[in-house]
N, C-alpha and C positions, 0 to 999 in steps of 0.2 A: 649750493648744488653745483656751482660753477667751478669748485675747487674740484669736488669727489670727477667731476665728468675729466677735468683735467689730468690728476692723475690716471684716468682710464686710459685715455691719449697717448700721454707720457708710457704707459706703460707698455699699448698696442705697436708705438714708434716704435717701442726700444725691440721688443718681438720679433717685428717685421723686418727691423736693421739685421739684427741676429738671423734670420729666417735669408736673409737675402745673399747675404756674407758667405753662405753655406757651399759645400759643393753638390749639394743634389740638386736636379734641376723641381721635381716635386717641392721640397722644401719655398727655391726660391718662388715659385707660383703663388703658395700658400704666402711668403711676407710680403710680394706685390700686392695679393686681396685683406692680408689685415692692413697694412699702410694704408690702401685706399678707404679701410673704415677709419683709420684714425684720423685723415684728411675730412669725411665727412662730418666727425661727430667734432671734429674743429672749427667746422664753419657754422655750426649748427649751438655751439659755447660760443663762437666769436660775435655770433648776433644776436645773444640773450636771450635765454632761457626764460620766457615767460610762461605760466601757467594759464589758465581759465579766461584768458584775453580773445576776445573775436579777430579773424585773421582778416576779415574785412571794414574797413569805415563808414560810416551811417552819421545821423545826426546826430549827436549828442552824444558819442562814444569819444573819451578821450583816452583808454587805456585801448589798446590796438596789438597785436603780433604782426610781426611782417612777415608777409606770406614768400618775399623773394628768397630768401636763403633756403624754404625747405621746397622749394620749385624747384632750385641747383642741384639742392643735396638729391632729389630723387632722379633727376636728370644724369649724374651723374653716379648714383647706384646703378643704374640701366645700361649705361657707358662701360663700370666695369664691368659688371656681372658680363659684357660681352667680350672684353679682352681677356676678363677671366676665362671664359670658355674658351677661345681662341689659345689663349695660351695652352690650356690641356691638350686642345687637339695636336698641337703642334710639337707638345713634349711626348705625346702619346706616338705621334709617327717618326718623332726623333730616337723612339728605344725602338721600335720597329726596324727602323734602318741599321742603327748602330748599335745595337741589345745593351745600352748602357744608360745608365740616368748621372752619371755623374760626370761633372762637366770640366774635367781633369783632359779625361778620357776622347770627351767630345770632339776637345781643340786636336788632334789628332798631333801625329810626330812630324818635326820639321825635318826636309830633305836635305843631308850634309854634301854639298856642291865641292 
């Protein structure tokens, strides 16, 4: 299981690289929020994937899941989902101002002194 989640990963990075590289500012917002899933479901492979395991310890339980990695991981879905939205808002009043999403255009022209 720890393979197939990996390629997921591998494949969300490569996306989100590609997505970020781009010149539209939409695009690069959308490979910021897939990265931040390939980050989470990395940390979520990187502490093993256990099945049908209690995420707390008791007496006589010695197969256990750890509950701190997906404490993170949900901590930090919260975190994006708010820079995600931040970020819209902010690409949202950046085409308002300058009626462009493409960030060529953004950087504006330099003055020849």
């Amino acid at each position: 299981m720890e393979i197939f989640i990996s390629i997921i990963i591998g494949a969300l990075t490569m996306c989100a690289v590609y997505m970020i590289l781009s010149k539209s500012l939409l695009r690069i917002i959308i490979g910021t929020a897939l990265f931040s899933h390939a980050a989470h479901l990395l940390v979520l492979t990187m502490s093993g994937l256990k099945t049908g395991a209690a995420p707390v310890l008791v007496d006589g339980v010695t197969d256990y899941t750890d509950p701190l990695p997906q404490a993170l991981v949900l901590t930090a879905i919260v975190i994006s989902f708010g820079v995600t939205a931040f970020f819209l808002v902010l690409a949202y009043r950046a085409y308002q101002e300058l009626n462009t999403d493409n960030m060529e255009e953004m950087k504006g022209t330099e003055s020849n002194d």
